[in-house]
C-alpha positions as CSV (number, residue, x, y, z in Angstrom):
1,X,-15.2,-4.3,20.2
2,X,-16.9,-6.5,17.5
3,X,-17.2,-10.2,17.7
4,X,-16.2,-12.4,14.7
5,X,-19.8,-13.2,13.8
6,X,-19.6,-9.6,12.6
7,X,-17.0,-9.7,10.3
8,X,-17.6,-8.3,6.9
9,X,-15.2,-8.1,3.6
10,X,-13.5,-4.7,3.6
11,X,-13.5,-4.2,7.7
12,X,-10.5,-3.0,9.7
13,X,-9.7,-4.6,12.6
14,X,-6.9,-4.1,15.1
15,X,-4.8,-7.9,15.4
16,X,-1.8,-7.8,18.3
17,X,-1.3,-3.7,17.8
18,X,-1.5,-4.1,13.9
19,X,-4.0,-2.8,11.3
20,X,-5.7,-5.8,9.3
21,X,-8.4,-5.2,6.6
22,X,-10.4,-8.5,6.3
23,X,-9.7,-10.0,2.4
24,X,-12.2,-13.0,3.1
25,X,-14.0,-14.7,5.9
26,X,-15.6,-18.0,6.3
27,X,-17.8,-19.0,9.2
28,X,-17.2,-23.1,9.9
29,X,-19.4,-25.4,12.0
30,X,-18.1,-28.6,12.2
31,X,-20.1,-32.2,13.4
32,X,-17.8,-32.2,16.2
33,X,-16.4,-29.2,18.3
34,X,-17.1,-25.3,18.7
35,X,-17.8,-23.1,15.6
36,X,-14.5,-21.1,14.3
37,X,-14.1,-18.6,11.6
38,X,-11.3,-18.9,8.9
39,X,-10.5,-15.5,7.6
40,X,-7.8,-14.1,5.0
41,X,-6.4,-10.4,6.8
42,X,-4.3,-8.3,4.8
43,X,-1.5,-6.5,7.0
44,X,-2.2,-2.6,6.0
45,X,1.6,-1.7,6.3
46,X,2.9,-4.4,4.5
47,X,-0.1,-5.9,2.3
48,X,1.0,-9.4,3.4
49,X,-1.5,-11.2,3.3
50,X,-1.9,-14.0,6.1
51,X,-4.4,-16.7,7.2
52,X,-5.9,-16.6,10.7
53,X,-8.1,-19.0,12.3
54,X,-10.8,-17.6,15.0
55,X,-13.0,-19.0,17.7
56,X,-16.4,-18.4,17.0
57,X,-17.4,-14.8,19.0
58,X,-14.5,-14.3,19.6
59,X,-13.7,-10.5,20.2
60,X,-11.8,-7.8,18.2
61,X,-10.9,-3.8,18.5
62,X,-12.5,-2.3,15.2
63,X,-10.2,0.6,13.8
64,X,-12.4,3.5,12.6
65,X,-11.6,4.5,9.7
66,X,-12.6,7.8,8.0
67,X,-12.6,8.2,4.2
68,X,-12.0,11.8,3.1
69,X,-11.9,13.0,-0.8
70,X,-9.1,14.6,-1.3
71,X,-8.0,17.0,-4.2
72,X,-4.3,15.5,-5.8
73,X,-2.5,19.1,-6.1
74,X,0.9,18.0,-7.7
75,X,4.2,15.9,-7.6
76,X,7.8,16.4,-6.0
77,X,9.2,13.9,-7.8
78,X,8.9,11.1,-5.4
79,X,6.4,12.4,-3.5
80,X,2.6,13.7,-4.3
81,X,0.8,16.2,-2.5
82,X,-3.2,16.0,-1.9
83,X,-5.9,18.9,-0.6
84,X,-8.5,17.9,2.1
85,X,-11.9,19.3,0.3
86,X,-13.4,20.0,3.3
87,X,-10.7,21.2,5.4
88,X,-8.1,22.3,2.7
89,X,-5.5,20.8,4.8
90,X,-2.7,19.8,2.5
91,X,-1.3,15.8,2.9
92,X,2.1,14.6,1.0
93,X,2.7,11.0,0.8
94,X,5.3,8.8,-1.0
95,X,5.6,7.0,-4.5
96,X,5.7,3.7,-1.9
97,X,2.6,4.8,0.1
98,X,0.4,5.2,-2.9
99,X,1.9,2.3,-5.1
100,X,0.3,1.7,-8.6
101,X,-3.0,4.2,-8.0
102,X,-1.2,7.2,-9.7
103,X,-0.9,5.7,-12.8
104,X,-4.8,6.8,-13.2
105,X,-4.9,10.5,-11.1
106,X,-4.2,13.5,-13.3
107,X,-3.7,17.2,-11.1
108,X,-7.1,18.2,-9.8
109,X,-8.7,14.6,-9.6
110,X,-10.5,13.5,-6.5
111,X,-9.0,10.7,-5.0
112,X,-10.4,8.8,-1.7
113,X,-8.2,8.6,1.2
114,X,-8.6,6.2,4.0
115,X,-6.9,7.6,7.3
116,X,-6.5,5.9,10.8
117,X,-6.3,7.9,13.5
118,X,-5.3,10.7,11.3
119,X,-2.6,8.5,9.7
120,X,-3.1,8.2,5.5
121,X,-3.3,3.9,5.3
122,X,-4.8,3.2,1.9
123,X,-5.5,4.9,-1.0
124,X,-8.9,4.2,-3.6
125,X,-8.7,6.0,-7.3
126,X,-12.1,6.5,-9.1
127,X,-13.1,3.2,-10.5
128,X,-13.9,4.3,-13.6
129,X,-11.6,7.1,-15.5
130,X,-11.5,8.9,-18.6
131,X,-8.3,9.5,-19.9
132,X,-6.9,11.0,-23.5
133,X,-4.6,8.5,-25.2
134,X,-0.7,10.0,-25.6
135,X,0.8,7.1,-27.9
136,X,-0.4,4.1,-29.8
137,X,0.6,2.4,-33.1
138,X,-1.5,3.6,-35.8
139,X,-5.3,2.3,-37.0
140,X,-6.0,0.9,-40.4
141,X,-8.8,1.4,-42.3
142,X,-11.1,-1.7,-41.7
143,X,-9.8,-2.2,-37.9
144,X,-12.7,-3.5,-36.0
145,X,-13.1,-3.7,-31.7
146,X,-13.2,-7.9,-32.9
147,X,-10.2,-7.4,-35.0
148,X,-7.6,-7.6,-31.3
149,X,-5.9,-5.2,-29.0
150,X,-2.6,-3.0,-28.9
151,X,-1.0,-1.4,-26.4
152,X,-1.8,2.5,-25.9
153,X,0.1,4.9,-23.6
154,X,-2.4,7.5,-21.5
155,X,-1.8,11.3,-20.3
156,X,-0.7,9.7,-16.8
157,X,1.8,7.3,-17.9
158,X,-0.5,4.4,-17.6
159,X,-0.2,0.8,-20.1
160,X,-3.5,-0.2,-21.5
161,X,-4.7,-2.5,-24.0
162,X,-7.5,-1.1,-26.6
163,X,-8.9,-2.0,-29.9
164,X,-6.9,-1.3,-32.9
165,X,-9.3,1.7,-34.2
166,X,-8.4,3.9,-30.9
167,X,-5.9,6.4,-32.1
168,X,-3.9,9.4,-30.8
169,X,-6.1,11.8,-29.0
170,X,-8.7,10.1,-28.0
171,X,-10.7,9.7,-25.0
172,X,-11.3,6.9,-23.3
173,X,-13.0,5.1,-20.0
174,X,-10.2,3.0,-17.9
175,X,-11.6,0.7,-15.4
176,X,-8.9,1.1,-12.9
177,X,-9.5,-2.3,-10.7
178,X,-8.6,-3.7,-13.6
179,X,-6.9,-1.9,-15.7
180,X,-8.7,-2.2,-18.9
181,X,-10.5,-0.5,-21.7
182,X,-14.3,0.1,-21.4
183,X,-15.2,2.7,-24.0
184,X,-14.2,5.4,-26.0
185,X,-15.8,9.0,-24.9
């Protein structure tokens, strides 16, 4: 159990049987009255996110949560499967489970997985990827990293905006929080 003066961004707790990761919190002492907290929670299953107001020490079930790196094998179509690099257990989950993250995992990437009581909940890509550019429109001589952006297609599928002197074949750094261009490798 963990009281709300305890709360941190990031942490699971468990909220009337559901998961919630806590988006934002905000401890409030008013002139008059007890202390409350004002928090944002983000429903794990859903990703709605609602806000919930808290008496201050107020108590809560934590979920543990265990983070494994895990080995993306391939794709059935709508589903991808993953190795456990510990275990070599093998996972599949669901185009809906994973959402927009495998637009930046190529076969054989790591990939963190968090699970909840053995249940897959969330899914964190790299931060930072390197990835070869499939299709853009063509440089010019004289295009500059000040002279604006165009559109350029990557191995995985993904949309990103680069400078006008990145061309076909190359190798470049994604931030995938983002997604945007860092650098060319």
């Amino acid at each position: 159990m963990i009281s709300t003066n305890q709360f941190k961004n990031g942490m699971a707790i468990k909220l009337d049987g559901t998961l919630f990761f806590i988006v934002d919190f905000q401890h409030v002492k008013p002139g008059k009255g007890g202390a409350f907290v004002r928090t944002k929670l983000k429903n794990v299953k859903t990703g709605a996110v609602i806000d919930r107001t808290f008496r201050a020490g107020e108590k809560f079930e934590q979920a543990i949560l265990d983070k494994r790196q895990m080995q993306f094998l391939y794709s059935d179509g709508d589903s991808y499967n993953f190795m456990d690099n510990e275990t070599y257990n093998q996972i599949t989950l669901s185009k809906e489970q994973l959402g927009d993250v495998m637009k930046y995992v190529k076969e054989n990437d790591n990939i963190a997985i968090l699970l909840y009581e053995d249940q897959p909940i969330n899914v964190e890509p790299e931060i930072f990827v390197e990835l070869k550019v499939t299709e853009t429109d063509p440089g010019l001589k004289g295009d500059t990293s000040s002279g604006g952006n165009k559109p350029a297609t990557l191995e995985t599928g993904a949309v990103v905006h680069v400078p006008l002197f990145i061309q076909i074949g190359d190798v470049i750094k994604v931030d995938t929080r983002t997604n945007t261009y860092i650098t060319r490798v």
